[in-house]
Backbone bond lengths (Angstrom), bond angles and torsions (degrees), N, CA, C in turn:
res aa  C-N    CA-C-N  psi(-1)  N-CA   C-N-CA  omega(-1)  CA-C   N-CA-C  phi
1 X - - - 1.466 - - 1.531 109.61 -
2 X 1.306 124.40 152.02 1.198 133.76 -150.62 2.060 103.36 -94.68
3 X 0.910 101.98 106.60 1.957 80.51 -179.61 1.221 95.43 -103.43
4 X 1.171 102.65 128.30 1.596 131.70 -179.69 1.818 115.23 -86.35
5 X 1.225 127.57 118.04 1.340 141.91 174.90 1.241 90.02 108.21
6 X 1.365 161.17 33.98 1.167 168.91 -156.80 1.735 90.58 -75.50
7 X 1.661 113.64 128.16 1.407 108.34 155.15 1.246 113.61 -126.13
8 X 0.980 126.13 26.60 1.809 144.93 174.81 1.828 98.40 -29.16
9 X 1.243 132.97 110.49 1.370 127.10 151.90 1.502 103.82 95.01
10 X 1.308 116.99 14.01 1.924 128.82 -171.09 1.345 95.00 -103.44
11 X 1.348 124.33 159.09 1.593 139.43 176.94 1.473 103.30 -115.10
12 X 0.948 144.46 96.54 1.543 133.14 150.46 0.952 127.03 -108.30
13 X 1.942 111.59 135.69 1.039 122.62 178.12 1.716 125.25 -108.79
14 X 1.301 107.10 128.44 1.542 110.34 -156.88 1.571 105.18 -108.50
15 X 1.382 137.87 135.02 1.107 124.84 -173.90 1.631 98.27 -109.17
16 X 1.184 103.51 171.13 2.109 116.87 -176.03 1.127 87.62 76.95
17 X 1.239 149.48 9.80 1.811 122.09 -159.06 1.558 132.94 -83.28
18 X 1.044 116.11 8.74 1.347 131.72 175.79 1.540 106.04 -85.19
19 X 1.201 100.64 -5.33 1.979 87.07 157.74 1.360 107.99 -178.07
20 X 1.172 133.85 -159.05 1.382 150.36 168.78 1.686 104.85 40.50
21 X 1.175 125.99 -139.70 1.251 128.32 -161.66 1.943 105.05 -59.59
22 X 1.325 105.26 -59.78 1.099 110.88 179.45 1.574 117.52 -53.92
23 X 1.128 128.59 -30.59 1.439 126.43 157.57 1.487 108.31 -59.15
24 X 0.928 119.91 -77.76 2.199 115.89 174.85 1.445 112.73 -28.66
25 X 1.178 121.15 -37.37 1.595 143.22 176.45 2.005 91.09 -59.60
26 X 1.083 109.24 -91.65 1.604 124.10 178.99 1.585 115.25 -12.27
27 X 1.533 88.93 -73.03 1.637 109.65 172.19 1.701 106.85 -60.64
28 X 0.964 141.19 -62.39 1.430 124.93 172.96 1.041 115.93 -41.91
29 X 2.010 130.72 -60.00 1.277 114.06 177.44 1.224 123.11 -52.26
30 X 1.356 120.61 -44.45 1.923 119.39 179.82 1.340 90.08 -66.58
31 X 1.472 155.72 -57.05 1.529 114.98 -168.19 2.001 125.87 -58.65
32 X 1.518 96.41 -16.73 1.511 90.07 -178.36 1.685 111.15 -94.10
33 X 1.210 104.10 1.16 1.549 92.02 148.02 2.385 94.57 146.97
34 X 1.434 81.45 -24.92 1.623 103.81 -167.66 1.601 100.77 -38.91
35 X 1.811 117.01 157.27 1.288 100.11 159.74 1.694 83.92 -120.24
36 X 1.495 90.28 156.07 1.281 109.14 -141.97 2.072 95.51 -120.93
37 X 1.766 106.56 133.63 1.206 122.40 175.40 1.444 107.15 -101.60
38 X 1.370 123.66 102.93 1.185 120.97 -177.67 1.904 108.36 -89.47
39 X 1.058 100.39 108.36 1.399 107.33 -160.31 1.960 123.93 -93.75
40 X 1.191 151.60 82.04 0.904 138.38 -178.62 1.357 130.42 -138.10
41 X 1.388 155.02 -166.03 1.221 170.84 -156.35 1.668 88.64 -110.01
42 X 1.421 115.06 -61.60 1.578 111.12 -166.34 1.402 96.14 -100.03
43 X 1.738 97.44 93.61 1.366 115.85 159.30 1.525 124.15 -35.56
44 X 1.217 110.69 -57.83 1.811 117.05 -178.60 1.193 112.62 -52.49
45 X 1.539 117.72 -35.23 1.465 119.07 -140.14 2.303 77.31 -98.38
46 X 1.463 114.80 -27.23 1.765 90.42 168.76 1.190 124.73 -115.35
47 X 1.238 94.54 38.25 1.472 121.18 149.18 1.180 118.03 -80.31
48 X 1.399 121.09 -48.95 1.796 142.36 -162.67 1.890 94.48 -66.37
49 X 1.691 98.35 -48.49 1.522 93.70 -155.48 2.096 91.73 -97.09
50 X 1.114 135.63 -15.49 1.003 113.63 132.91 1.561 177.10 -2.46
51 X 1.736 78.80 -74.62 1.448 112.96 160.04 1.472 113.85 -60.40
52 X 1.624 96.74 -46.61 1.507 109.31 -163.58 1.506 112.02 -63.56
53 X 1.711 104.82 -42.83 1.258 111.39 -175.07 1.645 109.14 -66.54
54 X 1.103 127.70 -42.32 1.212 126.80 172.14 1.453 119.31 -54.82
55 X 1.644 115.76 -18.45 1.451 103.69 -179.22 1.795 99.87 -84.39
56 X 1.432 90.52 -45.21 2.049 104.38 179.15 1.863 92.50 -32.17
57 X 1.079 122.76 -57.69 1.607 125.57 -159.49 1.114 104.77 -81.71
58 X 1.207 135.05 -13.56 1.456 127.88 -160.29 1.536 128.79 47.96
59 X 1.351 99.60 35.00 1.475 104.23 179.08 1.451 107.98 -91.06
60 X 1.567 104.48 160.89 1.478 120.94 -165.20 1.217 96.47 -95.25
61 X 1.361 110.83 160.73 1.648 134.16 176.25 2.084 99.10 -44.84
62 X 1.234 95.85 -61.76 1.432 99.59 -167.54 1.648 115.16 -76.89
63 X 1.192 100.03 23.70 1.954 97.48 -173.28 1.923 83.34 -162.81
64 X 1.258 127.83 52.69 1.008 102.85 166.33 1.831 135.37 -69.35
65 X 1.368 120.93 154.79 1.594 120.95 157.90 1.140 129.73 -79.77
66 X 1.450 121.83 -12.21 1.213 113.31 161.41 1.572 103.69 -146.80
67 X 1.455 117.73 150.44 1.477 140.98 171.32 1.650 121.74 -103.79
68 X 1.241 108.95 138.94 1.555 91.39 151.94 1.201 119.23 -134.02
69 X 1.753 104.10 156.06 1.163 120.66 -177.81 1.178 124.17 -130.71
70 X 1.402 120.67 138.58 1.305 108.34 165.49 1.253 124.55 -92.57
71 X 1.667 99.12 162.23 1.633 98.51 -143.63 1.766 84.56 -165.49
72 X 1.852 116.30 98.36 1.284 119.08 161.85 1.568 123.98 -89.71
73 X 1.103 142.11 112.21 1.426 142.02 -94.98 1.865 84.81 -118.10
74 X 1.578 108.09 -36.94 1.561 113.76 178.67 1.156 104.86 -109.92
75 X 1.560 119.14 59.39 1.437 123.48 154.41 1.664 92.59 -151.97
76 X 1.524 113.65 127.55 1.002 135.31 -165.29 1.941 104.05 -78.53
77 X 1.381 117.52 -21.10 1.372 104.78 -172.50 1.785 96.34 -102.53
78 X 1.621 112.34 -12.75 1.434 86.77 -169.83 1.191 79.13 -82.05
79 X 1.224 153.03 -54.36 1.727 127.41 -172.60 1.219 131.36 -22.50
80 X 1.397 103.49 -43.16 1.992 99.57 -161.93 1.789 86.34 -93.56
81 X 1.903 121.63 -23.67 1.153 98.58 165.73 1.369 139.33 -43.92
82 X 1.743 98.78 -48.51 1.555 115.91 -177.38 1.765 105.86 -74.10
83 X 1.441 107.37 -25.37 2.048 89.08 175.34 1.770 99.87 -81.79
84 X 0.994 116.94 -17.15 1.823 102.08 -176.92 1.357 106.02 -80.20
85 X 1.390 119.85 -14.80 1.242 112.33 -174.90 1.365 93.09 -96.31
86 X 1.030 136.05 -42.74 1.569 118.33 175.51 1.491 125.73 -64.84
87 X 1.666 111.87 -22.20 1.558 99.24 172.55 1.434 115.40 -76.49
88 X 1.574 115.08 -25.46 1.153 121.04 -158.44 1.620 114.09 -84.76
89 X 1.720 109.18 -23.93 1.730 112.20 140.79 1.433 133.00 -85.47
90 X 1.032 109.57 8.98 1.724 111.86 -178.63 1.678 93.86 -125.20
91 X 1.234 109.06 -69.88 1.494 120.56 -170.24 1.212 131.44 101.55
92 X 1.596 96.76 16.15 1.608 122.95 179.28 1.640 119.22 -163.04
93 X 1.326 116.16 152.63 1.643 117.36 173.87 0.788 109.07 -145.66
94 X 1.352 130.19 98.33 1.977 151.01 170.01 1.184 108.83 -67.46
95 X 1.702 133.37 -28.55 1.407 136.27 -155.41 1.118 108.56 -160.15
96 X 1.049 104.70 122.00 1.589 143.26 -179.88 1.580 110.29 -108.48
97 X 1.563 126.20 101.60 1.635 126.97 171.55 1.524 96.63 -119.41
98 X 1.362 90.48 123.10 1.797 88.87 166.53 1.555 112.87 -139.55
99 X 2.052 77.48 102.24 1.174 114.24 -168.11 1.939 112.23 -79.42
100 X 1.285 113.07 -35.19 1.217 116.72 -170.25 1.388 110.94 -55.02
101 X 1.674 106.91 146.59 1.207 118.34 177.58 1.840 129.29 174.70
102 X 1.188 122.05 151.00 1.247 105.80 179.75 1.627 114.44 -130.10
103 X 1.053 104.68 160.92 1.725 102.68 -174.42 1.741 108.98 -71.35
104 X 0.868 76.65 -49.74 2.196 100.39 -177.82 1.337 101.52 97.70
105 X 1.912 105.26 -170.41 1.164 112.53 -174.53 1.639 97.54 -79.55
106 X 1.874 90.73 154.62 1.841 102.14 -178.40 1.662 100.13 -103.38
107 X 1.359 102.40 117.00 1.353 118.17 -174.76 1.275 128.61 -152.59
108 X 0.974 153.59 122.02 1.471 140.44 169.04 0.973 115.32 -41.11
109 X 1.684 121.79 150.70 1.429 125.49 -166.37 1.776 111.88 -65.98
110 X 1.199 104.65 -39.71 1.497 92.50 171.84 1.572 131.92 -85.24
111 X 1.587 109.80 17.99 1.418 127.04 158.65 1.763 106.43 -97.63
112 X 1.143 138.11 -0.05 1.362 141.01 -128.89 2.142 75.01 -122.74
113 X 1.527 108.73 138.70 1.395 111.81 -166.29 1.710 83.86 -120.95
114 X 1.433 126.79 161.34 1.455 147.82 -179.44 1.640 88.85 -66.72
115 X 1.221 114.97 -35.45 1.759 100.47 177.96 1.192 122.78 -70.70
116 X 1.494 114.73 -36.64 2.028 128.48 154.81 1.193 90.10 -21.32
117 X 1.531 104.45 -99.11 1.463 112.22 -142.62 1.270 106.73 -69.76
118 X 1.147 141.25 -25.95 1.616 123.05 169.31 1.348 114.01 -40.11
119 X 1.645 110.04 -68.51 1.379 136.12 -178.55 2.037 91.80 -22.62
120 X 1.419 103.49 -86.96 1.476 110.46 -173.86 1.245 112.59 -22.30
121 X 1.551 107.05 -66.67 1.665 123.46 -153.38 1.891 105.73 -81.50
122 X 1.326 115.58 24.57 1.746 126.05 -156.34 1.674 70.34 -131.91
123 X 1.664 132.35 -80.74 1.239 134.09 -178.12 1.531 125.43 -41.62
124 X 1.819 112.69 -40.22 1.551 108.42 -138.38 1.634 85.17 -107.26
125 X 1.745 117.14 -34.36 1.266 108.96 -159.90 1.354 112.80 -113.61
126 X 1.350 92.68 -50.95 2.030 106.52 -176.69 1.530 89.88 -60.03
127 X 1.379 134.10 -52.39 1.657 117.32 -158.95 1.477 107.95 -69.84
128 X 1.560 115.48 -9.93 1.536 101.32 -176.37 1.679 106.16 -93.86
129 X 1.439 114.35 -19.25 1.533 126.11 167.72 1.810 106.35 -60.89
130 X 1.488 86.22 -47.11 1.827 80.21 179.04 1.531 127.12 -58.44
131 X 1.187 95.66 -44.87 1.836 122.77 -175.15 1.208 76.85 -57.80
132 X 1.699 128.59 -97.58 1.369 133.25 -156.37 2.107 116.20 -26.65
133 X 1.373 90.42 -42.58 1.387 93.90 -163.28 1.969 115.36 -72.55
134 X 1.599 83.46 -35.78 1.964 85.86 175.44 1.561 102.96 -86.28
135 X 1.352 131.33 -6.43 1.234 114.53 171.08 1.443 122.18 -97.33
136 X 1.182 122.63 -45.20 1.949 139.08 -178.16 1.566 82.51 -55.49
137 X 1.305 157.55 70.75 1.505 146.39 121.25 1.332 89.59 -103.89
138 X 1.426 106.90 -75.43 1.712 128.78 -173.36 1.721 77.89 -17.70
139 X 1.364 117.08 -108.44 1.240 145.48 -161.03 2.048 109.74 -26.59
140 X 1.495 108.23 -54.85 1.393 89.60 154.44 1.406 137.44 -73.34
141 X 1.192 106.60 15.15 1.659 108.81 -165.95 2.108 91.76 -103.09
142 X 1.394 99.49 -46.12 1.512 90.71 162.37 1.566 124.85 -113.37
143 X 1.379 101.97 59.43 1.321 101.16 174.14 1.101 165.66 64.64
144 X 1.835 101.98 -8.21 1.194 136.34 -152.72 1.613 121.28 -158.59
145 X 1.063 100.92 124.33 1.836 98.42 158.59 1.071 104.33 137.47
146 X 1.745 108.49 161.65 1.473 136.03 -152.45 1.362 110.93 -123.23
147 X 1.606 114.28 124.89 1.115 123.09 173.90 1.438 121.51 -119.86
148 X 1.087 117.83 132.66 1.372 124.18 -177.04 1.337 131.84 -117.23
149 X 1.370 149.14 103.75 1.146 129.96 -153.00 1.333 112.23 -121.95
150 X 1.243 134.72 136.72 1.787 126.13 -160.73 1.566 99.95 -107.46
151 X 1.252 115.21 111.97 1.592 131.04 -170.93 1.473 88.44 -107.77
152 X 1.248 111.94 -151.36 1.394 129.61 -148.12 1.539 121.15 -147.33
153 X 1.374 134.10 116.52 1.437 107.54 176.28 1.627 110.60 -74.78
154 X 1.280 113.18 -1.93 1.547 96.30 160.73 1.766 127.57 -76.28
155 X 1.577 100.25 -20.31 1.163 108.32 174.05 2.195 116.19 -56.79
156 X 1.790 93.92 -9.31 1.704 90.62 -164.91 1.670 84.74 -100.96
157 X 1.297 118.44 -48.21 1.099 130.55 -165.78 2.043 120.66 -94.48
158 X 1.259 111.86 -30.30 1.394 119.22 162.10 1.720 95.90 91.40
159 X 1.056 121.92 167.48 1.578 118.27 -150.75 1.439 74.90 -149.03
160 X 1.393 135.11 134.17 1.828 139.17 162.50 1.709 92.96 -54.38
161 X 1.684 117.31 167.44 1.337 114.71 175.05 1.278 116.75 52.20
162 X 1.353 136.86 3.79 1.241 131.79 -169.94 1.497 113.24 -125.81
163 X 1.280 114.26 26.27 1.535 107.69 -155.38 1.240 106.96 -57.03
164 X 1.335 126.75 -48.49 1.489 129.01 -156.38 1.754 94.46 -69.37
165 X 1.373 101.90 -67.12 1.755 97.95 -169.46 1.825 115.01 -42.93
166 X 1.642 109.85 -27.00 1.444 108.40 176.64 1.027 117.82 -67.11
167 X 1.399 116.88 -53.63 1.753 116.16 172.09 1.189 98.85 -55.50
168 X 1.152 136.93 -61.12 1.889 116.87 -151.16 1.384 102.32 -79.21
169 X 1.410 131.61 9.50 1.423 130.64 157.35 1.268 119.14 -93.01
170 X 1.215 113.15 -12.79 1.527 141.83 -169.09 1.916 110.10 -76.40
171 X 1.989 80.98 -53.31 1.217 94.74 179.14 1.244 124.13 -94.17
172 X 1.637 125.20 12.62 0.648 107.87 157.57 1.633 120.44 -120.28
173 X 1.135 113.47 49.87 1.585 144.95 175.84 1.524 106.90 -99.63
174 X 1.360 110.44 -45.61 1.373 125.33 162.78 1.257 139.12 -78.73
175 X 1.399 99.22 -22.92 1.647 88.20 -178.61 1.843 79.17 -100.31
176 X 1.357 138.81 -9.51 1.310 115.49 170.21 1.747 120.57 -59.65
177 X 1.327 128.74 -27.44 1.274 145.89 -125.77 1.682 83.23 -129.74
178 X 1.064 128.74 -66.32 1.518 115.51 156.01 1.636 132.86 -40.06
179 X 1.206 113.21 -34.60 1.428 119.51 177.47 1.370 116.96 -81.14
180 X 1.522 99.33 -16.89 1.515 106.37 179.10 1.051 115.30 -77.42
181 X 1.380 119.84 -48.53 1.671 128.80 159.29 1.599 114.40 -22.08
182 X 1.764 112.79 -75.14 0.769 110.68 152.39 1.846 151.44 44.87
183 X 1.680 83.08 -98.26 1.500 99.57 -153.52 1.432 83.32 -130.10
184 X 1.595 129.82 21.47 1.269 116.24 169.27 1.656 124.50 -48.32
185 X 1.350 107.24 -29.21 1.479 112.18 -140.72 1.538 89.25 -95.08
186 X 1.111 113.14 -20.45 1.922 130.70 -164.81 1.460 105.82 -91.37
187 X 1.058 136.14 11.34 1.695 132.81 166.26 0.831 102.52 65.53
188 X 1.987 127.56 58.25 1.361 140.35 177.56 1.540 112.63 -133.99
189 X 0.917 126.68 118.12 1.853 120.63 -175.86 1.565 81.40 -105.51
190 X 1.623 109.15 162.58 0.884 114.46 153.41 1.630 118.07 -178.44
191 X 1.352 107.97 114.78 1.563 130.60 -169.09 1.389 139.26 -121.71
192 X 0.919 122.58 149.62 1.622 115.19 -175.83 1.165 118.26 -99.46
193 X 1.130 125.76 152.32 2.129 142.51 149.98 1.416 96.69 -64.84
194 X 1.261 113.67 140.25 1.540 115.07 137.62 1.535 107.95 -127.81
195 X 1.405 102.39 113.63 1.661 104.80 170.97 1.386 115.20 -74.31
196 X 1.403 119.05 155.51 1.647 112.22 128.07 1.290 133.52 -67.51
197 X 1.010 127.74 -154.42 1.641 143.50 173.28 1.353 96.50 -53.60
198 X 1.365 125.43 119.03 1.618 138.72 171.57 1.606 96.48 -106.95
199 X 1.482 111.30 155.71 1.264 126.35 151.42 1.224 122.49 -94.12
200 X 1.288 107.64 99.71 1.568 122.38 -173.63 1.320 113.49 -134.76
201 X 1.385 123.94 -168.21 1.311 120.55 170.75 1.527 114.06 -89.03
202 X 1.036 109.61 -8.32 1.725 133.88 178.55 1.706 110.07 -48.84
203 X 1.135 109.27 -43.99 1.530 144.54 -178.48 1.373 109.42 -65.74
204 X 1.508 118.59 -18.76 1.428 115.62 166.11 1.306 134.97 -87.13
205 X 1.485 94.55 17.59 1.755 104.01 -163.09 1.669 88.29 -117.60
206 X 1.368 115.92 -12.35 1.546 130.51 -179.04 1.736 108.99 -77.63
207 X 1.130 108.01 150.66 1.423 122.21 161.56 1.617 115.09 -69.43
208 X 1.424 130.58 144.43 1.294 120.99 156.24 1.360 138.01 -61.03
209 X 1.710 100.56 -13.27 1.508 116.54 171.20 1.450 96.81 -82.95
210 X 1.165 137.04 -68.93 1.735 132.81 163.42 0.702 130.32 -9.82
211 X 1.401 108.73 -40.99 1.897 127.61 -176.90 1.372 102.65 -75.70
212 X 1.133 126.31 -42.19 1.388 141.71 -147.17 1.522 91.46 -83.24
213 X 1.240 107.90 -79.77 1.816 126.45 174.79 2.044 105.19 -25.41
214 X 1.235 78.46 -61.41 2.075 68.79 173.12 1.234 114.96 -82.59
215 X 1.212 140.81 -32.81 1.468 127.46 153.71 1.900 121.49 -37.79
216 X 0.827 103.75 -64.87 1.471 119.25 164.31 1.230 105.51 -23.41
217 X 1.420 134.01 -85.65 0.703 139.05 -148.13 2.075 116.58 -80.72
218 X 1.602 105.75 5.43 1.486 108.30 -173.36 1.579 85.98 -98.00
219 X 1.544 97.54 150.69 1.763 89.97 178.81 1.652 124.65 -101.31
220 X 1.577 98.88 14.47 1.308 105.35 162.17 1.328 128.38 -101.72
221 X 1.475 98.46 10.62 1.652 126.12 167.12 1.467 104.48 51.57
222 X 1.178 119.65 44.65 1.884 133.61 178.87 1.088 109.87 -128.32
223 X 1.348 123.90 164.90 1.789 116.74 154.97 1.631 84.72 -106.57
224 X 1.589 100.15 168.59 0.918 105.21 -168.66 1.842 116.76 -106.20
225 X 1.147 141.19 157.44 1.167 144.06 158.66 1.373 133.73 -31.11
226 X 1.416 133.90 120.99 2.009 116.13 170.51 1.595 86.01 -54.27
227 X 1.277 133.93 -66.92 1.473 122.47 -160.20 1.522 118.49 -33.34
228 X 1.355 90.99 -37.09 1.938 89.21 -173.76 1.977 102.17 -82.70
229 X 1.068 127.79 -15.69 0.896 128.88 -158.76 2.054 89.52 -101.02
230 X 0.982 116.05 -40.85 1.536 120.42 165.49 1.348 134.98 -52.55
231 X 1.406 83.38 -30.50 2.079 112.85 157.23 1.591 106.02 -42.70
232 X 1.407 102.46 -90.48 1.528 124.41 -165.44 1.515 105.60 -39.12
233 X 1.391 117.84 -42.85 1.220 128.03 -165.00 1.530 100.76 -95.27
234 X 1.405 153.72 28.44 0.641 147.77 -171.84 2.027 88.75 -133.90
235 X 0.910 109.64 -54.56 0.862 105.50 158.05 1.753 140.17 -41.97
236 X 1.344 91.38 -54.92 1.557 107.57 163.72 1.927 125.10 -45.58
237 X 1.396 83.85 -40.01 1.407 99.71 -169.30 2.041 118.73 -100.56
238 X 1.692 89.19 11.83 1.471 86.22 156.92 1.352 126.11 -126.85
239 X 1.300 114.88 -158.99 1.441 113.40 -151.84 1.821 96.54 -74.88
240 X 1.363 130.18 -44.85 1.144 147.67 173.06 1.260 119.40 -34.99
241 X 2.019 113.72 -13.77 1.678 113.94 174.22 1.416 102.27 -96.86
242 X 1.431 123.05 32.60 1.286 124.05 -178.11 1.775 129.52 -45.47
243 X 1.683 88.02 -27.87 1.748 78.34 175.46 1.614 115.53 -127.48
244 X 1.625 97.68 31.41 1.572 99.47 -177.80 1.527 107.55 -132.64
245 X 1.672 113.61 102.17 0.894 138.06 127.49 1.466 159.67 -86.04
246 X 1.714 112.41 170.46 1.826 90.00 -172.00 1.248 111.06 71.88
247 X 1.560 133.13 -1.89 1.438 117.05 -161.53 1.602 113.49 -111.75
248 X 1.544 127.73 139.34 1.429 127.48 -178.43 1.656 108.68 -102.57
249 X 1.589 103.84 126.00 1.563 102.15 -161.13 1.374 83.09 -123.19
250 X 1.215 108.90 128.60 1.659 119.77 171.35 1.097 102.87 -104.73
251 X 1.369 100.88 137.91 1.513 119.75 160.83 1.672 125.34 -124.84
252 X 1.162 103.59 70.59 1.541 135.56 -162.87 1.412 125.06 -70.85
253 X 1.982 103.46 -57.71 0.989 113.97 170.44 1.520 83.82 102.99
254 X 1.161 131.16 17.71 1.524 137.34 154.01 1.588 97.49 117.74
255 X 1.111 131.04 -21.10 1.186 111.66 -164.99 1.414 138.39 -46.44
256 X 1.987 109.02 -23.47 1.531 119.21 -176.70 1.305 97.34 -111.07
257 X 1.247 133.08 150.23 1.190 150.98 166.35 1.218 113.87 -118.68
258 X 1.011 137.49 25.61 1.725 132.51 166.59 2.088 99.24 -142.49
């Protein structure tokens, strides 16, 4: 029988992954077969989910399914540090998720300080330019591979108090959809998530009125799951999204309609 999303013998590397969405992301790819770069700033914490995944698989010390690495997303050398260290134990990278990200402070734009929006636009946009840029050689050099980048449905629609995190979700809708162009011809897809309101730890940097306002407004009146959001991207990130690029897949819970 045919198992479909198969990542049997694939390397992916997932950034944020020591918890929240990007951890559900991790753990889905290592169950479909992926070996998995658990990538973050808080070393310990992808270690924890790591470890874990390696016990879930029953993999041995010397053949593990998942690694961790650290990996600071707005510093350009720990990047190509953390991809050399992953080709140079795997010897390949099929998958690219760039999961990392932060909401920022919730403020009106004229409470919002040059350190705000750096902070955001250093996490939400430049680190997915970085990721993209030390990895898409690897990937055109063999022909292949999937990138996925987790934007925002506020990035389509803009969230009040949120200016900075909207644009750098915004922008990175765009520079996803450009890159796709790209590397069409090179056996590279590459697409984004846009969630709604997730239950994560992300959500603690949010107001309860914030919370409320984007809840409100999904029409299945939920936030939604990393699991459900690990879906789309699991999908995204196998061989089976062969002819869909450039493309923004929300997983909202209805909230966007275009």
């Amino acid at each position: 029988m045919t198992k479909f999303f198969d990542l049997s013998g694939q390397t992916a590397l997932v950034t944020g992954a020591a918890r929240g969405i990007g951890e559900a992301i991790a753990r889905r790819l290592a169950a479909a077969g992926a070996r998995v770069a658990v990538c973050d700033v808080n070393l310990e914490g992808a270690r924890l989910v790591a470890a874990s995944i390696n016990v879930q698989a029953g993999a041995s010390q010397a053949s593990p399914q998942a690694m961790a690495v650290f990996l600071d997303v707005t510093h350009y050398g720990s990047v190509t540090a953390a991809v050399a260290e992953i080709l140079d134990r795997t010897g390949r990278l099929d998958i690219l998720v760039n999961n990392a990200g932060i909401a920022g402070r919730a403020a009106p734009l004229w409470e919002q300080t040059d350190e705000d929006w750096h902070q955001v636009m250093a996490i939400n946009l430049t680190g997915v330019f970085y990721c993209c840029r030390a990895v898409i050689p690897h990937m055109r050099e063999r022909r292949y591979g999937r990138v996925v980048n987790i934007a925002s449905i506020a990035g389509k629609e803009g969230n009040p108090n949120m200016a900075a995190y909207s644009a750098s979700k915004a922008g990175v809708i765009g520079f996803t959809k450009a890159l796709a162009k790209e590397v069409a011809l090179d056996g590279i897809c590459v697409n984004a998530v846009t969630p709604a309101v997730v239950r994560t730890p992300i959500l603690e940097q949010l107001t309860p009125a914030q919370i409320e306002y984007m809840t409100s407004r999904i029409p299945m009146r939920r936030t939604g799951t990393p699991e459900e959001i690990a879906a789309v991207v699991h999908f995204l990130a196998s061989p089976d999204s062969s002819f869909v690029t450039g493309q923004v897949y929300d997983a909202s819970g209805g909230r966007a309609t275009y």
